[in-house]
PyMOL Python script that loads the backbone (N, CA, C, O; Angstrom):
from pymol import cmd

cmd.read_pdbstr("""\
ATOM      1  N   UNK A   1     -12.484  -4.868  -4.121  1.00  0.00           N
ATOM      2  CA  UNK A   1     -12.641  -5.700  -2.916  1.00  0.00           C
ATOM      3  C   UNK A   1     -11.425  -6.609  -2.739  1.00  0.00           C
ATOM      4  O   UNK A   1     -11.030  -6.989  -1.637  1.00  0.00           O
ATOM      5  N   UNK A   2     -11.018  -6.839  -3.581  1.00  0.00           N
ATOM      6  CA  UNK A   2     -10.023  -7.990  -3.258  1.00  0.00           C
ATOM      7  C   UNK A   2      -8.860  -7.103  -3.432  1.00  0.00           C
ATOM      8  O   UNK A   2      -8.011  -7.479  -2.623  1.00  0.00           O
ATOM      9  N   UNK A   3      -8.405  -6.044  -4.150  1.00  0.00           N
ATOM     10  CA  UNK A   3      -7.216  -5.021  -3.568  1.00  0.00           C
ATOM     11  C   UNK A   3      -7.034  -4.972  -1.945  1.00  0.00           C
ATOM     12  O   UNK A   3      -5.917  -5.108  -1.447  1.00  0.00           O
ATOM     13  N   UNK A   4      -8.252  -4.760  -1.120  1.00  0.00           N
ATOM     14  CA  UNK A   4      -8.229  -4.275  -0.228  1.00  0.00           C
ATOM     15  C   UNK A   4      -8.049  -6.009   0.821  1.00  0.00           C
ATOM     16  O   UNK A   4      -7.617  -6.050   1.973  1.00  0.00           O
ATOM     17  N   UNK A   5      -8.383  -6.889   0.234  1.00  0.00           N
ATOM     18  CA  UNK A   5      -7.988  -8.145   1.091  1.00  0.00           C
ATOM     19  C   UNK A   5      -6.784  -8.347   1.017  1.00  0.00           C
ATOM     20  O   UNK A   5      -6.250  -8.851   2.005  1.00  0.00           O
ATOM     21  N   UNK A   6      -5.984  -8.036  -0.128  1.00  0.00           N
ATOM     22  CA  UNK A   6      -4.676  -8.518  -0.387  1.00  0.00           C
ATOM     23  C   UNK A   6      -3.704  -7.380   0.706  1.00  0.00           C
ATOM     24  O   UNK A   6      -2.789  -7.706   1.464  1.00  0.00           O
ATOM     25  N   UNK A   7      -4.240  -6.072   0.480  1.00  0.00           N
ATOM     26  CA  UNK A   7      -3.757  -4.917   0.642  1.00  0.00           C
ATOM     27  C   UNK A   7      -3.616  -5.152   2.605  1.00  0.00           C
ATOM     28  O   UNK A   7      -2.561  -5.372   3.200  1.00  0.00           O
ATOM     29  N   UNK A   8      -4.873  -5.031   3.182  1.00  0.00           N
ATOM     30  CA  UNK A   8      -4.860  -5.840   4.775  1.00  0.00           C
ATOM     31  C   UNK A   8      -3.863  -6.956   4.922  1.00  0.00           C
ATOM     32  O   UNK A   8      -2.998  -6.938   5.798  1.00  0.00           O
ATOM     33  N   UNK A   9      -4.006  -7.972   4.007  1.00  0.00           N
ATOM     34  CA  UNK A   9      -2.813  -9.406   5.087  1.00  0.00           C
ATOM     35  C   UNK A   9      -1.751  -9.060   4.007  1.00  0.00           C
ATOM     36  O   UNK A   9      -1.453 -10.075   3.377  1.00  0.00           O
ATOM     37  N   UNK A  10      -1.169  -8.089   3.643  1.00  0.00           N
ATOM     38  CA  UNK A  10       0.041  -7.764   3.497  1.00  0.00           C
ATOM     39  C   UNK A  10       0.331  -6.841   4.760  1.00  0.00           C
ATOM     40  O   UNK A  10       1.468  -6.714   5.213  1.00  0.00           O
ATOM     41  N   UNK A  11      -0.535  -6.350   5.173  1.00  0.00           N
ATOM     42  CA  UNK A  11      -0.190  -4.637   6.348  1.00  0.00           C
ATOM     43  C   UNK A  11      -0.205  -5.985   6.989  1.00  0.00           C
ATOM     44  O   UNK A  11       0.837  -6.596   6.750  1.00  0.00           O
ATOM     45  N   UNK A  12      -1.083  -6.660   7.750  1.00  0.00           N
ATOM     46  CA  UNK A  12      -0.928  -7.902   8.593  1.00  0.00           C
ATOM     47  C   UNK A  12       0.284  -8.784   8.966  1.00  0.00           C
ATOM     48  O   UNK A  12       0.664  -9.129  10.085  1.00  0.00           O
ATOM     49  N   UNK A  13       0.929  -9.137   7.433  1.00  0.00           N
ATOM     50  CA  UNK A  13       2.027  -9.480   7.631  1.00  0.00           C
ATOM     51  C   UNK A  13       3.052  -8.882   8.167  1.00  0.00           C
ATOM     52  O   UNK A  13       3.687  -9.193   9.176  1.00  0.00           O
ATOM     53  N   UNK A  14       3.276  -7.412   6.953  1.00  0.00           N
ATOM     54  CA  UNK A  14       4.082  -6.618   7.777  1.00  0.00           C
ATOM     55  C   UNK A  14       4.195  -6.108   9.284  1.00  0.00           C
ATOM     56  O   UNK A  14       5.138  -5.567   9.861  1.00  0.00           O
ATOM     57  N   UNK A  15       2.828  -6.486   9.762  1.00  0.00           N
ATOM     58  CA  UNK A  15       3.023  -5.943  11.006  1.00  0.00           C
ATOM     59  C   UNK A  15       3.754  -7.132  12.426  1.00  0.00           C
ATOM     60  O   UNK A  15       4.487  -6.801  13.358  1.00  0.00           O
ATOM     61  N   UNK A  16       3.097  -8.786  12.026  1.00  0.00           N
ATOM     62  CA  UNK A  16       3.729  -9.507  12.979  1.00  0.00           C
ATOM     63  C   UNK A  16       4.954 -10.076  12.383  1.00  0.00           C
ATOM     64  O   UNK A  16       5.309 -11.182  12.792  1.00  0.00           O
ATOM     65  N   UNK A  17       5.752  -9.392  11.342  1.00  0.00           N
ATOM     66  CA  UNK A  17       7.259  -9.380  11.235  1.00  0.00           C
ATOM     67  C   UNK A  17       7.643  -8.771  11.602  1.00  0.00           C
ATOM     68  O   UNK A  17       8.802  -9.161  11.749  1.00  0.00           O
ATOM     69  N   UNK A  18       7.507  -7.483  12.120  1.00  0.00           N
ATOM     70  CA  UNK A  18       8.007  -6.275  12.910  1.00  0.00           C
ATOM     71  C   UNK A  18       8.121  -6.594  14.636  1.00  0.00           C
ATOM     72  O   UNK A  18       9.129  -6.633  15.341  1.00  0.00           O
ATOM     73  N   UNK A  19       6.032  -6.891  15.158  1.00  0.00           N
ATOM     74  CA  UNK A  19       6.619  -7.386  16.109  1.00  0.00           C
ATOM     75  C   UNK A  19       8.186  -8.153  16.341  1.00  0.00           C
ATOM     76  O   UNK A  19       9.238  -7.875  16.916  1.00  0.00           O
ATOM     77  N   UNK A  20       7.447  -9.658  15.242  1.00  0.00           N
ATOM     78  CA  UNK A  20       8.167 -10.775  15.956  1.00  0.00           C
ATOM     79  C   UNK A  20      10.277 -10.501  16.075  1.00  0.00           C
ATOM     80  O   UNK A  20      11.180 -10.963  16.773  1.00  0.00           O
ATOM     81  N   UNK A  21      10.136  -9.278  14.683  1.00  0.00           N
ATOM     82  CA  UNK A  21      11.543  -9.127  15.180  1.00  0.00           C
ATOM     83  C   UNK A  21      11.928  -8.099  16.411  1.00  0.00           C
ATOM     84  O   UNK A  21      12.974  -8.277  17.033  1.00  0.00           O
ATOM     85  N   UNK A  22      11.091  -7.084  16.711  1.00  0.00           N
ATOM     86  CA  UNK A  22      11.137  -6.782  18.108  1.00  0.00           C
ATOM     87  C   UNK A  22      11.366  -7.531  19.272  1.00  0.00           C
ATOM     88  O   UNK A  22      12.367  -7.368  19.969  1.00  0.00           O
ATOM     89  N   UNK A  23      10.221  -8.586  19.582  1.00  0.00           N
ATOM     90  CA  UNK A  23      10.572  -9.678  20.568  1.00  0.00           C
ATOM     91  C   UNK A  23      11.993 -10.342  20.274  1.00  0.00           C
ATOM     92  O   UNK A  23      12.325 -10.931  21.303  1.00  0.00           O
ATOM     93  N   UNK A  24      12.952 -10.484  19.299  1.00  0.00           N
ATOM     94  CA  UNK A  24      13.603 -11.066  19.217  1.00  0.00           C
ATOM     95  C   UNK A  24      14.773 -10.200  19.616  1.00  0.00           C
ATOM     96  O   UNK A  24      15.646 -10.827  20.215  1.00  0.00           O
ATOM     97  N   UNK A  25      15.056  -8.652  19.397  1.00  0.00           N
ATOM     98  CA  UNK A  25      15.646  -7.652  19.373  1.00  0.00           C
ATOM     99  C   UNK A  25      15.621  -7.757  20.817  1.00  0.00           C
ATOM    100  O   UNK A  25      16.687  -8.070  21.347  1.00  0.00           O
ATOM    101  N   UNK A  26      14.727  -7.578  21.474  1.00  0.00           N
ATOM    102  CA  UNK A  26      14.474  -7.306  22.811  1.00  0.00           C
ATOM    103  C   UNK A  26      15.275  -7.933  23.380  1.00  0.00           C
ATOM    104  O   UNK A  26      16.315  -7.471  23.850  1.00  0.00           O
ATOM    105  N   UNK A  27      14.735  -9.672  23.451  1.00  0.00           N
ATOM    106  CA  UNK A  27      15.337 -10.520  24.178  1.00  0.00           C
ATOM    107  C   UNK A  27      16.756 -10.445  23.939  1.00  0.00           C
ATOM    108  O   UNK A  27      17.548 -10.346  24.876  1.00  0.00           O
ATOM    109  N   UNK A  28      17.164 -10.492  22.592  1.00  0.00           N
ATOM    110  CA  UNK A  28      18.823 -10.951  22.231  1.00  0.00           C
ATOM    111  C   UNK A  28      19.270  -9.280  23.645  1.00  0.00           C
ATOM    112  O   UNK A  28      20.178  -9.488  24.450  1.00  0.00           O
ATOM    113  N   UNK A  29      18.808  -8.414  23.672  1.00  0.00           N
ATOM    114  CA  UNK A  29      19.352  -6.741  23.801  1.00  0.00           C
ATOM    115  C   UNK A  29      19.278  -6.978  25.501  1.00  0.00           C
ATOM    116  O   UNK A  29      19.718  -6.171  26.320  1.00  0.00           O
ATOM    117  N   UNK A  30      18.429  -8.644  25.921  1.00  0.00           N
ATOM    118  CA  UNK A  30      18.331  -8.355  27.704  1.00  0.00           C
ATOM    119  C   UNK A  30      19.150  -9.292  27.826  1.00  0.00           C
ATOM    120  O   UNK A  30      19.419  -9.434  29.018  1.00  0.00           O
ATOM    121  N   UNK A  31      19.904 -10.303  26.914  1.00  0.00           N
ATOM    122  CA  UNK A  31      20.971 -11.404  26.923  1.00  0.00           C
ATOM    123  C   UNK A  31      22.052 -10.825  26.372  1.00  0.00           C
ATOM    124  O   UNK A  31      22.210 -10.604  25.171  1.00  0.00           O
ATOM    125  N   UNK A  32      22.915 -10.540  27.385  1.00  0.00           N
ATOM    126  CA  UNK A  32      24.549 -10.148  27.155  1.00  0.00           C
ATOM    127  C   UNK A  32      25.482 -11.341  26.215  1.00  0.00           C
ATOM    128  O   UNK A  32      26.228 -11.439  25.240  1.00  0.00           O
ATOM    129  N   UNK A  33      24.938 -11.992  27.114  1.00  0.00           N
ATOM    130  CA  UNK A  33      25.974 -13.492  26.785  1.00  0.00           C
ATOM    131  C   UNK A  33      25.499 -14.180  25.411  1.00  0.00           C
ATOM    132  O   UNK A  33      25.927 -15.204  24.879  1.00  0.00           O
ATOM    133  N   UNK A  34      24.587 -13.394  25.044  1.00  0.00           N
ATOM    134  CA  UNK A  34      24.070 -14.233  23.361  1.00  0.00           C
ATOM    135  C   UNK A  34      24.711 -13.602  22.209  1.00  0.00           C
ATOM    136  O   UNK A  34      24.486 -14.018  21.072  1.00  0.00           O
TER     137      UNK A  34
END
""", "prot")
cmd.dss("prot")
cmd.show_as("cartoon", "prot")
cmd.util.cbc("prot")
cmd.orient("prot")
């Protein structure tokens, strides 16, 4: 049970670090001037 809690908010994490560097990718990729 607790493999599988640790195992989720690690995938969790990994996943809104991915977003959040997407949104960041994005924006820097629609700003020339940055």
């Amino acid at each position: 049970m607790i493999g599988i809690f640790i195992t989720t908010s690690l995938f969790a994490l990994l996943a809104s670090m991915l977003f959040g560097l997407g949104m960041v990718w994005k924006s820097v990729s629609n700003n020339p001037d940055n």
